[in-house]
PASEBA-1860 file (N, C-alpha, C; in nm, 3 decimals):
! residues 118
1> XXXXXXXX> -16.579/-11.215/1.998/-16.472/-11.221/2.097/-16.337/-11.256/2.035 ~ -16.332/-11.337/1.947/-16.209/-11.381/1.892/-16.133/-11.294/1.794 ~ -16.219/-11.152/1.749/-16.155/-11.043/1.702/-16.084/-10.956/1.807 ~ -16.154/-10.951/1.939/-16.076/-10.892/1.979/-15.936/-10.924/2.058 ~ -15.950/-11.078/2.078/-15.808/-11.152/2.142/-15.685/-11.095/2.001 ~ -15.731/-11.082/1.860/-15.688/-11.106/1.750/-15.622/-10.944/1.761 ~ -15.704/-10.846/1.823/-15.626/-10.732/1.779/-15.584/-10.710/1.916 ~ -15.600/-10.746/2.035/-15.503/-10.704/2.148/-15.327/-10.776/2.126
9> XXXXXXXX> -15.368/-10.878/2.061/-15.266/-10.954/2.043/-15.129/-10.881/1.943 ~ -15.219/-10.847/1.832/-15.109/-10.767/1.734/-15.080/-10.636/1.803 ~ -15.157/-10.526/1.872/-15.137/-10.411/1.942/-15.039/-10.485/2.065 ~ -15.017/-10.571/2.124/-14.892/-10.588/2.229/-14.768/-10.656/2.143 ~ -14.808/-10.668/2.011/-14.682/-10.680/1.954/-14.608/-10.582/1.923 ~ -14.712/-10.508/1.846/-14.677/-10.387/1.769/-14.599/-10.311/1.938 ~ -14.655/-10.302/2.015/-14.599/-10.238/2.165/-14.450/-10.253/2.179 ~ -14.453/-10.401/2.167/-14.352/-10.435/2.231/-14.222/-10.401/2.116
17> XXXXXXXX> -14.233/-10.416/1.994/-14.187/-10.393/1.892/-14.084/-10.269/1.903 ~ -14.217/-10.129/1.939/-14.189/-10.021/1.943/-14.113/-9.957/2.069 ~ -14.159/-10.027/2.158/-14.023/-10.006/2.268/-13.919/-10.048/2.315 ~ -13.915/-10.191/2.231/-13.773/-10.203/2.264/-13.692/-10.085/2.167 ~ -13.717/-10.021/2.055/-13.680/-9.936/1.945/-13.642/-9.830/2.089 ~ -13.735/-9.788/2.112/-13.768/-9.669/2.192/-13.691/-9.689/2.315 ~ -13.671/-9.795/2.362/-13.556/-9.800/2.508/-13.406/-9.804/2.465 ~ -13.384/-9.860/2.337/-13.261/-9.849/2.303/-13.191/-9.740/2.229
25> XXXXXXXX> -13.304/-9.670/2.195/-13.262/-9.506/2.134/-13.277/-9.417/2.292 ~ -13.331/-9.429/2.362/-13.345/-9.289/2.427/-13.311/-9.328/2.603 ~ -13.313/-9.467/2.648/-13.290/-9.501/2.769/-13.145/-9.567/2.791 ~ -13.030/-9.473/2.835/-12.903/-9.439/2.911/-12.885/-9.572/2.999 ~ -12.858/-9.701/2.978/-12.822/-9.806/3.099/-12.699/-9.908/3.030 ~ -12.633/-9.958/3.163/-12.514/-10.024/3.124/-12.479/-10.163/3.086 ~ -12.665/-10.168/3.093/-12.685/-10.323/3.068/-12.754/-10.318/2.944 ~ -12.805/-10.453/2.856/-12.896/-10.449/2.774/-12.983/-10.525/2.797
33> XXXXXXXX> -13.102/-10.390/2.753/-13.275/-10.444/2.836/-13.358/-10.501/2.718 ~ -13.402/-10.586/2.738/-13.485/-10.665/2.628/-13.621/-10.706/2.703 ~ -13.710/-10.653/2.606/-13.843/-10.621/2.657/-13.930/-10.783/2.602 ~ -13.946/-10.920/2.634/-13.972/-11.005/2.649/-14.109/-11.053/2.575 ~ -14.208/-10.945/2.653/-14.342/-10.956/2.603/-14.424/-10.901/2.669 ~ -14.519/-10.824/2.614/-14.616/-10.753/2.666/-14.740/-10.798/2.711 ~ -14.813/-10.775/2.793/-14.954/-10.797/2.822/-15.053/-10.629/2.815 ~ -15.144/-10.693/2.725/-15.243/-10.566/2.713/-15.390/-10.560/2.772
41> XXXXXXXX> -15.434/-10.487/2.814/-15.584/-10.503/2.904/-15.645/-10.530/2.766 ~ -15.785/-10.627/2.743/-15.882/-10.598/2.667/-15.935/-10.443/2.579 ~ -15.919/-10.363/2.702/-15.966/-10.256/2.651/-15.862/-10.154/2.605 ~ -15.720/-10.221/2.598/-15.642/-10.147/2.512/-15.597/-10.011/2.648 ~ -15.608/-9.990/2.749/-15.609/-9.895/2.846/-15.476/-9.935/2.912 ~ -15.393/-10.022/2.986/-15.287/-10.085/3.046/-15.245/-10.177/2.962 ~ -15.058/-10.192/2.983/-14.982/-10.244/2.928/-14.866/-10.283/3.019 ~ -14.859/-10.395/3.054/-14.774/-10.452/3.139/-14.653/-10.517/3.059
49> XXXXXXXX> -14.555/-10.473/3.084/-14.398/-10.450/2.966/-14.340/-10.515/3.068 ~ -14.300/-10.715/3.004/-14.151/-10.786/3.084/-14.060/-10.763/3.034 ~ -13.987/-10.706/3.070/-13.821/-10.718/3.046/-13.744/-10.768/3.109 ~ -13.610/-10.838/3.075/-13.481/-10.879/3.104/-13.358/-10.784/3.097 ~ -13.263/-10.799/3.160/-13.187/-10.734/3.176/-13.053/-10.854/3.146 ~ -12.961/-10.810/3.073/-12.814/-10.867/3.069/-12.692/-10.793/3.097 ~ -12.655/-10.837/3.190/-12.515/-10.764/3.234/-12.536/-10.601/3.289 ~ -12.439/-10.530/3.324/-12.474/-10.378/3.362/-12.412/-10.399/3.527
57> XXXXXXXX> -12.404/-10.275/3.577/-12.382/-10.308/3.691/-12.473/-10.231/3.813 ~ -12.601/-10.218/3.753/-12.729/-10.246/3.841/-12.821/-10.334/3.822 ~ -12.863/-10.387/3.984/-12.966/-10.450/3.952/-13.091/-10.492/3.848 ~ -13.136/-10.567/3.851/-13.273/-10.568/3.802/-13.376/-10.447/3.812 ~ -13.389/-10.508/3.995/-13.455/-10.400/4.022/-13.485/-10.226/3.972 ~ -13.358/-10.193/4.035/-13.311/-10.081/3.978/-13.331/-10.052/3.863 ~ -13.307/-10.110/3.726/-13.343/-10.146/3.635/-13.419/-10.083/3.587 ~ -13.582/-10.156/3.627/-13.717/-10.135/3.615/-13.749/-10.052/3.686
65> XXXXXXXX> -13.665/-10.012/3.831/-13.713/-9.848/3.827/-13.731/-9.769/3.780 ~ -13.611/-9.733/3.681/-13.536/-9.654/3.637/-13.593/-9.650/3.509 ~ -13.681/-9.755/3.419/-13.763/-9.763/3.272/-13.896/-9.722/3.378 ~ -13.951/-9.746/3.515/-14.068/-9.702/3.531/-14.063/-9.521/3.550 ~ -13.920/-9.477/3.635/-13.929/-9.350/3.555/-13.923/-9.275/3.482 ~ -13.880/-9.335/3.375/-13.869/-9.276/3.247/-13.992/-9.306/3.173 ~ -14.122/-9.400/3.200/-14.227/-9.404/3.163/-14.344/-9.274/3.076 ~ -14.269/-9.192/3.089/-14.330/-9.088/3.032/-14.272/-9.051/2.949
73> XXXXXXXX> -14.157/-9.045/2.861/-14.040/-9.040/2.760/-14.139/-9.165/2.721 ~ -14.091/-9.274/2.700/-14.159/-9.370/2.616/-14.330/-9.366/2.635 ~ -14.360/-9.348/2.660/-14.556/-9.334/2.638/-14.539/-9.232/2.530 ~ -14.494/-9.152/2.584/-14.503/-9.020/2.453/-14.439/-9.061/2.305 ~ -14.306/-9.143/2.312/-14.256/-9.207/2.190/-14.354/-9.311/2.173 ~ -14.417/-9.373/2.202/-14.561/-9.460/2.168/-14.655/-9.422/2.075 ~ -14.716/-9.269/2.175/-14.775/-9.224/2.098/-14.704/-9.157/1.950 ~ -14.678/-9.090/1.950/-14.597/-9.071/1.829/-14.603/-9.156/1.710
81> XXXXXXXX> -14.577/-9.299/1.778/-14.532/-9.404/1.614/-14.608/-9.533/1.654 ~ -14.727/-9.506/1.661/-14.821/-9.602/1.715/-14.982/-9.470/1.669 ~ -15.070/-9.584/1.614/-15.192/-9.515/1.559/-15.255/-9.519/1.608 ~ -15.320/-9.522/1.753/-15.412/-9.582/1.873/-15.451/-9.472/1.930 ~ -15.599/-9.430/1.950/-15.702/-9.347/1.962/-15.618/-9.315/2.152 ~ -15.599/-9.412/2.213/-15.523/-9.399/2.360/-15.400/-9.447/2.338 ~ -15.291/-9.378/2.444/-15.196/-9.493/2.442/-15.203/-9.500/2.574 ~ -15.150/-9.650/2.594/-15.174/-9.745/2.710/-15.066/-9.726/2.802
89> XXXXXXXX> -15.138/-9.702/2.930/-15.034/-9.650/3.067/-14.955/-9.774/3.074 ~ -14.831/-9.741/3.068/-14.748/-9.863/3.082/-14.688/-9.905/3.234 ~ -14.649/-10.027/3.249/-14.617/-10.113/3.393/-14.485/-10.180/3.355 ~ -14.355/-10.137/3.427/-14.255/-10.204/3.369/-14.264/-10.350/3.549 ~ -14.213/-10.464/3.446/-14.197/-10.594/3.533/-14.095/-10.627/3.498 ~ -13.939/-10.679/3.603/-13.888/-10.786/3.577/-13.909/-10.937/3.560 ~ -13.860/-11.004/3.379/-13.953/-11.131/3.371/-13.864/-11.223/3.425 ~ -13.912/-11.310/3.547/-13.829/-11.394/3.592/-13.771/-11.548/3.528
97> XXXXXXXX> -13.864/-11.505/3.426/-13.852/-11.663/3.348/-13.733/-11.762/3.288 ~ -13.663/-11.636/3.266/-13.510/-11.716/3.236/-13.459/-11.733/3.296 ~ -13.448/-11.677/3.427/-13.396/-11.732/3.515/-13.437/-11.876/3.608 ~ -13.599/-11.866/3.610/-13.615/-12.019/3.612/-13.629/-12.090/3.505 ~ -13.619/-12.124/3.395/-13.554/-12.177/3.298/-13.442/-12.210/3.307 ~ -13.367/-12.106/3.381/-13.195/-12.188/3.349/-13.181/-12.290/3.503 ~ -13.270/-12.224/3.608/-13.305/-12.323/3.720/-13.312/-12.489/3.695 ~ -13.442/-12.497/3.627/-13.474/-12.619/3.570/-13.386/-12.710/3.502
105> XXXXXXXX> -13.331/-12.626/3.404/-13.247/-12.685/3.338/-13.118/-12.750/3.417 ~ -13.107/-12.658/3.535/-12.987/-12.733/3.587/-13.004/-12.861/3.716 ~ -13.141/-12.839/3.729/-13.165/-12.939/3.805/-13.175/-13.071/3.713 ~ -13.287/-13.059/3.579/-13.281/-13.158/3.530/-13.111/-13.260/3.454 ~ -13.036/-13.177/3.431/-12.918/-13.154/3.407/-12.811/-13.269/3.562 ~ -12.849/-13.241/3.683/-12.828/-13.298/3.781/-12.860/-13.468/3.762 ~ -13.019/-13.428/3.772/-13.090/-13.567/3.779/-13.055/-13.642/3.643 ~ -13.009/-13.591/3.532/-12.978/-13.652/3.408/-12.848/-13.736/3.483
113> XXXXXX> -12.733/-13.640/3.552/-12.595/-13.680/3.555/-12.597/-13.829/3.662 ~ -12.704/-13.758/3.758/-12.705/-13.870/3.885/-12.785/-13.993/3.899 ~ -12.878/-13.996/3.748/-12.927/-14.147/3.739/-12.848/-14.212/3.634 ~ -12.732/-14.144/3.572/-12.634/-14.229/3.474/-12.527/-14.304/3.569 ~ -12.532/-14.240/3.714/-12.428/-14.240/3.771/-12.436/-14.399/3.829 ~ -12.559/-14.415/3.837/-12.614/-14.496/3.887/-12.607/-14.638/3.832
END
């Protein structure tokens, strides 16, 4: 079992590696998308792709529409420069994490200011 955590692990690197390459050569947006981290099924079959988005003047949302329709342009650049008997149907997600990260931070940031205040 621990070989295979060992190679899903390097195959969603190697993934993620290859598409951020692959979104910034061939996907047209006014923001810059940074692909976060991947999740891969066990069986190497699905690939769930977080990305962030900075600046642009569409949404998120929109965003990840717009990489889920183009999902077939990048699968095919996957296959291509990737050595894998399948390549893995991909799932684009907005990752919300920095944004609660910067949440936290500003609460704790609060409670820092308002027990000095004290």
């Amino acid at each position: 079992m621990p070989k295979e955590f060992s190679r899903t692990r390097r195959v969603s690197e190697l993934i993620q590696r290859e598409l951020a390459d692959l979104i910034r050569e061939n996907i047209r947006t006014s923001g810059l998308i940074t692909v976060s981290s991947v999740k891969i099924s066990p069986d190497l079959q699905q690939a769930t792709i977080y990305v962030t988005v900075l600046g642009g003047d569409k949404s998120e949302v929109d965003t990840v529409k717009h990489l889920q329709n183009q999902v077939g342009i990048l699968r095919h650049g996957l296959s291509q420069r990737l050595n894998l008997r399948v390549t893995p149907r991909l799932h684009f997600l907005y990752d919300e994490s920095l944004e609660y990260a910067s949440k936290i931070n500003t609460l704790l940031h609060q409670a820092n200011l308002s027990s000095s205040d004290s």
